[in-house]
Each structure stands twice: as structure tokens, then as C-alpha cells.
N, C-alpha and C positions, 0 to 999 in steps of 0.2 A: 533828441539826442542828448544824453547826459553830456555834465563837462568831465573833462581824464584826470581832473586835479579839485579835489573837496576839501577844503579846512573844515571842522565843525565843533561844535559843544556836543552835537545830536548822536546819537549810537544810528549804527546804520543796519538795514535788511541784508544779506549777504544773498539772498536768493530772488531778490528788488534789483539787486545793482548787476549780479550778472545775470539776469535776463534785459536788461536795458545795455549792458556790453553789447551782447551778441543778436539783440534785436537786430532783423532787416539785414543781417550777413550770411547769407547761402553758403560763403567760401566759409564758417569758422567749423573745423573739426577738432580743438580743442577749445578747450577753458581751464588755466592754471591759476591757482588761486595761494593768496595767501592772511591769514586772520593774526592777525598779532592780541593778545590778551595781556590784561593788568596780572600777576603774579602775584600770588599769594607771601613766598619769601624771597628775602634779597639775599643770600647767605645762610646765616642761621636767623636772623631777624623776622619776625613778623610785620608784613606790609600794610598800612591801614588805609591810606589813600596814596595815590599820586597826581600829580598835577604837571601838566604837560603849557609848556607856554611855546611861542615862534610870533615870528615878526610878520604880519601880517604883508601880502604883497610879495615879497622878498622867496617866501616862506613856497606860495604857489610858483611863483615863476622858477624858480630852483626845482620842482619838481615835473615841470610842463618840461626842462632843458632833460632831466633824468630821464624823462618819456619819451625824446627825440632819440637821444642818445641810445635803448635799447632799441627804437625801430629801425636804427641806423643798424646796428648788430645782427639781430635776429629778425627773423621773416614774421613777421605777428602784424593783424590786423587791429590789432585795436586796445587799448589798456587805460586802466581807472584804477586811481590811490585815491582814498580817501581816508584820511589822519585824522582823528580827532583832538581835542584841548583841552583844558579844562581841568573840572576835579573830577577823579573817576578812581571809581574803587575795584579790590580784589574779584578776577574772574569777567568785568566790564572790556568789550569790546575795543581797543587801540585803533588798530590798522588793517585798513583791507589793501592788499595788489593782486588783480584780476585784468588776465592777457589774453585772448583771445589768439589762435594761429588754423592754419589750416592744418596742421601736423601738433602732436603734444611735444615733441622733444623741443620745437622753438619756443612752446608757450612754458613750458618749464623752467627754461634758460631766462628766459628775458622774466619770468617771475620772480626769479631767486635771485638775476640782476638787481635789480628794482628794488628792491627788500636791502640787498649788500647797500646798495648804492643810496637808499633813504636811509638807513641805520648811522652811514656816515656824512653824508654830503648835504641835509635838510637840516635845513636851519631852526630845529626845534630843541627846547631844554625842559628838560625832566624832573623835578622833585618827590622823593618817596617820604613818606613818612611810616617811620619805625616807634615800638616804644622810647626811641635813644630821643625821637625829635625827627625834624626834619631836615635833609640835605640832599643839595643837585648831586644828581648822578654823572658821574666822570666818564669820558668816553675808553672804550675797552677795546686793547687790542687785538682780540679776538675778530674785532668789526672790522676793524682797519686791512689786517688779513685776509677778510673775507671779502673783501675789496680788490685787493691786491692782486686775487686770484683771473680776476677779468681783466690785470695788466692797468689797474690804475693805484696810485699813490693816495693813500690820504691825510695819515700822519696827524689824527684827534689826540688819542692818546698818545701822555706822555708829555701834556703841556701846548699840543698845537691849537685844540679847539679853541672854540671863542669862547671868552666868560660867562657863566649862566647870567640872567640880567639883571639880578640884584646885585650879583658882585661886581660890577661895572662900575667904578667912583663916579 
């Protein structure tokens, strides 16, 4: 049995990880999935790497509480995040969330939870590099909204987040 929570450097199989989901479950009659990718631009800027840092420890157990938290919600049998770190360039593989339910409408729900809910509440910080140079990306409140929508608070943008970790004195 896979663990529900991967930090990595390593780019992952998306067709490796859910068949190890839904291995050994007669009950799963969906799999909601979700691929997050490196982007090519930020605006009008061309992106040439980004680099993803989190606290290790801190980083998984914040995302094992995220994974309770949709089983508490929604009827889903089974779910696996796994985020990558490191340096990774335009079109490179970020993040996978992959849910398992007996029904698709819960594995959808709790996929797109998951996703709101890591966008904001994972303790991971982001730097893109543009021809301008390099700088942390600031959280958006677009995210925070989409947060909002499942009746939870998060309040990054706008000055709440914590400081990327070089700006930290």
C-alpha cells in the first residue's frame, strides 16, 4: 500500500500511482484525478525554472490533516498527493491528487477539495524565475476564494501567509 502523502524531487507515473490507489478495492467506481503542471508564463513574463521549497515533516502532516478532513466530507475510499520540490522547469510535472469513491460526484468533490485546500493551507513556497530575475510567488486570492467556497477561511493573500524562507531575518 502506497503512503496518501509524498514530498519528492522525483517526477511521478500518474498511471503507477492510481493503479496503486485503487489496487485491492472492489468498492472504487470512480478515480478523480488532478495534475498540476510547471507553466510556461506568469503574466506576460516567460518562466524559465521554478523552485518549490516546504518544511519538511510539518509539510506532510499538514497534508495527512487535509486528507482526513476530505474523508470526513465526502464518501471517498482512498486519496494520494504527492507534491514535488525542487528545481523543475516549464511543462514538468508539480502535483498529483487522486481520490478514489464508489460514486464520481464524491471523488470529484473531494479532488477539487484537496487541490483548494493544498493551494492554500501546505506549507510550501514557490520561486519563479523570469528574464526580470527571480521572486517568491505571493499567495492569490483567487485561492483563498476557492477555499472559501467549502466554508473555510484562509486569508494568505493580502499579507497573512508566512514569509517565503529566505525572507525570514
Amino acid at each position: 500500500m502506497s503512503p496518501r502523502v509524498s514530498i519528492q524531487s522525483a517526477d511521478f507515473d500518474l498511471s503507477a500511482e492510481v493503479a496503486a490507489l485503487r489496487a485491492g478495492d472492489g468498492g472504487v467506481g470512480a478515480i478523480a484525478t488532478f495534475t498540476g503542471t510547471v507553466r510556461e508564463r506568469s503574466g506576460d513574463a516567460a518562466i524559465s525554472a521554478m523552485e518549490l521549497e516546504h518544511y519538511p515533516g510539518m509539510t506532510e502532516a499538514a497534508i495527512e490533516a487535509m486528507i482526513d478532513a476530505a474523508s470526513a466530507r465526502f464518501d471517498i475510499r482512498g486519496a494520494r498527493v504527492i507534491h514535488r520540490v525542487g528545481l523543475l522547469q516549464p511543462r514538468e510535472q508539480i502535483v498529483l491528487v487522486a481520490v478514489t469513491s464508489a460514486h464520481r460526484g464524491q471523488a470529484f468533490q473531494a479532488c477539487e477539495f484537496l487541490m483548494d485546500y493544498l493551494k492554500t493551507q501546505a506549507p510550501f513556497w514557490k520561486k519563479e524565475t523570469t528574464p526580470a530575475g527571480a521572486q517568491w510567488v505571493d499567495a492569490r486570492v483567487a485561492d483563498d476564494e476557492a477555499l472559501a467556497r467549502w466554508g473555510i477561511a484562509a486569508g494568505n493573500a493580502g499579507g497573512g501567509a508566512v514569509a517565503a524562507p529566505d525572507a525570514v531575518a
